[in-house]
GULUM-704249 format. One record per residue (C-alpha): residue in three letters; x, y, z. Coordinates in steps of 0.02 Angstrom, whole numbers, plus 32768, in hexadecimal, padded with zeros to 4 digits. Layout:
N
AlaXYZ
...
//
This chain:
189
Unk88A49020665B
Unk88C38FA565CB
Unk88838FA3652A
Unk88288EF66558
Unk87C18F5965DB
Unk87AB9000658C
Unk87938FCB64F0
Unk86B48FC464EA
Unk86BD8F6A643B
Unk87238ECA647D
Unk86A18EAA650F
Unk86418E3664BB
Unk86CA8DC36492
Unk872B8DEE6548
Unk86968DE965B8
Unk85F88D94654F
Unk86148CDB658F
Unk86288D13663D
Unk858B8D886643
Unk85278D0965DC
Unk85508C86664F
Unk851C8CF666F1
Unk84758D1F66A2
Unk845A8C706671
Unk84698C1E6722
Unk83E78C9D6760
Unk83608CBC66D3
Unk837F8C076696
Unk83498C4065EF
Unk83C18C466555
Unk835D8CE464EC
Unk83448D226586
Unk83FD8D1D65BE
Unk842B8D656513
Unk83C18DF26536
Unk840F8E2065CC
Unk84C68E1D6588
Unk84818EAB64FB
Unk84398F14657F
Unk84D08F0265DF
Unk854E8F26657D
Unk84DB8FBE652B
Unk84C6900B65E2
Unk857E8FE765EC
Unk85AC90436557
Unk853790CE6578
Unk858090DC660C
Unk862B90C7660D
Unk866E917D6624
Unk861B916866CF
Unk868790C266E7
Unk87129102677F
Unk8782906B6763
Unk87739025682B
Unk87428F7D67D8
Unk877E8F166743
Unk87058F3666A2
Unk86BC8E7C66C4
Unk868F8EA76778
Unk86358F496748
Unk85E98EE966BD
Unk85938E61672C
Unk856B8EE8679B
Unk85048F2F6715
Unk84AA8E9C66F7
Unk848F8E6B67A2
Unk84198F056791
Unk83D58ED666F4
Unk83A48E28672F
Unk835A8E9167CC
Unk830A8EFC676E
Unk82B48E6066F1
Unk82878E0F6776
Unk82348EA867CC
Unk81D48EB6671E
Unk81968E07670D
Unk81748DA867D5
Unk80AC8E0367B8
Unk809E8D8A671C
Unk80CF8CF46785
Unk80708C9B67ED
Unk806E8CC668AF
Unk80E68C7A6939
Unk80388C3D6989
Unk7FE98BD46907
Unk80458B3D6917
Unk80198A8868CC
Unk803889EF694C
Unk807D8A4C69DA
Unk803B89C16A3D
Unk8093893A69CC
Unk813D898E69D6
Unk812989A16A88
Unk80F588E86A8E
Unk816688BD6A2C
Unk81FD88F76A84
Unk81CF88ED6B39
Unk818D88646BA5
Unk80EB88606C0C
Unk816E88AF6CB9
Unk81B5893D6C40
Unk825B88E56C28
Unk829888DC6B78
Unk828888376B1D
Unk832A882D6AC9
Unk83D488076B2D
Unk842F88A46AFB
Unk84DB881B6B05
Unk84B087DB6A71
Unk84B088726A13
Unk857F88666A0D
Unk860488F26A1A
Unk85BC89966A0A
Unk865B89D169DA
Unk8673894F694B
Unk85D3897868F7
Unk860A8A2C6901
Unk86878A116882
Unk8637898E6821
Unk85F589DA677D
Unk856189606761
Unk8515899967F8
Unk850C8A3A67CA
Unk84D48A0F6731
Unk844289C1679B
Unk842B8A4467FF
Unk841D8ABC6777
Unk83968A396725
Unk832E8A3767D6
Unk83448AE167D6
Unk83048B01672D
Unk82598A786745
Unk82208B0467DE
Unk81A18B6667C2
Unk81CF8C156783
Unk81A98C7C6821
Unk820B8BF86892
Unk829A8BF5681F
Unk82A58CA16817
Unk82978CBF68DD
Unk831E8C2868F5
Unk838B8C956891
Unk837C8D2B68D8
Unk83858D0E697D
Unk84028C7B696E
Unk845B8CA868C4
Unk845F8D5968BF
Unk84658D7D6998
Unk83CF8DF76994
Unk838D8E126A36
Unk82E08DD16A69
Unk82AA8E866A54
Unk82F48EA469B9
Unk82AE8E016977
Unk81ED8E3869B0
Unk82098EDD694D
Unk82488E9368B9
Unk81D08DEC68B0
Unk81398E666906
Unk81368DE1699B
Unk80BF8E4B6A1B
Unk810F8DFE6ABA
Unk81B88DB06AEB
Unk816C8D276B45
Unk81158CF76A8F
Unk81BE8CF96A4B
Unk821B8C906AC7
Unk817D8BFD6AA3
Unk819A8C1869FB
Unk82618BF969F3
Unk82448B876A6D
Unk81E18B0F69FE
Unk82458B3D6964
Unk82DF8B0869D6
Unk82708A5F69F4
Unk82438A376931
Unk82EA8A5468F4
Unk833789FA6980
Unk82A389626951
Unk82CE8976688D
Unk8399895368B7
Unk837788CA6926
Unk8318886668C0
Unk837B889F6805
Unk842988A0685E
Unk843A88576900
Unk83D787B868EC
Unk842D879A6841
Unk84CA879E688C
//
């Protein structure tokens, strides 16, 4: 081991942009983000004799927070509202589908996947649709999308009762992020 990765006192300044960053794409909040780099690296440090050295410090580190994040949003999806209670359903689905089921948009004029990929405005976008979703929605996109949960890890965490509930729900989080970026990205393009 190195003195960069064994070294607990320099993790801030090796490892605090990277974890901030991590938190910040998935509890899109900046105190909030902040908070979960402290309890990281303090359940890092209280921890570190346990630390076997099969991963790099930064690896185990966002490891630890991946739990963290878990664990907050464990805490927090009974304060939010639930996966059911929807506001225009039947607008988005109006919206984005015609009267035969077929969607409205002509998905060639949406460009090169692959180009937007790497184009750092669109994320930028996306990370601004992302943010204008309501709490719960964000927070399922993410961890079923972001973070890979599995649909049954996601009902345990978010206290979904059913999967079928959860697959409507990421389903129409899938449609009002998909109608945010065509209307703030793809049509200004």
């Amino acid at each position: 081991m190195t003195s960069l990765t064994s070294d607990p006192s320099k993790w801030l300044d090796d490892y605090g942009d990277a974890l901030y960053r991590y938190a910040m794409l998935r509890v899109r909040s900046e105190p909030l983000a902040e908070d979960m780099v402290q309890e990281t690296l303090l359940a890092a440090w209280q921890s570190f004799t346990q630390f076997g050295g099969q991963s790099s410090v930064k690896t185990w580190l966002i490891g630890i927070m991946k739990h963290k994040i878990i664990d907050h949003f464990r805490k927090y999806s009974h304060e939010t509202d639930s996966l059911d209670d929807f506001e225009d359903n039947d607008a988005l689905l109006a919206h984005s589908f015609d009267a035969d089921g077929h969607w409205k948009i002509n998905l060639i004029n949406w460009g090169t996947p692959d180009k937007a990929m790497n184009d750092e405005q669109f994320w930028q976008m996306f990370y601004h649709c992302l943010a204008r979703l309501p709490q719960n929605m964000a927070d399922l996109f993410i961890l079923r999308t972001v973070e890979d949960l599995s649909s049954e890890e996601c009902c345990k965490v978010l206290a979904i009762a059913t999967t079928n509930q959860l697959c409507v729900a990421l389903s129409r989080t899938r449609l009002k992020l998909r109608q945010c970026l065509e209307v703030q990205w793809f049509e200004q393009g």
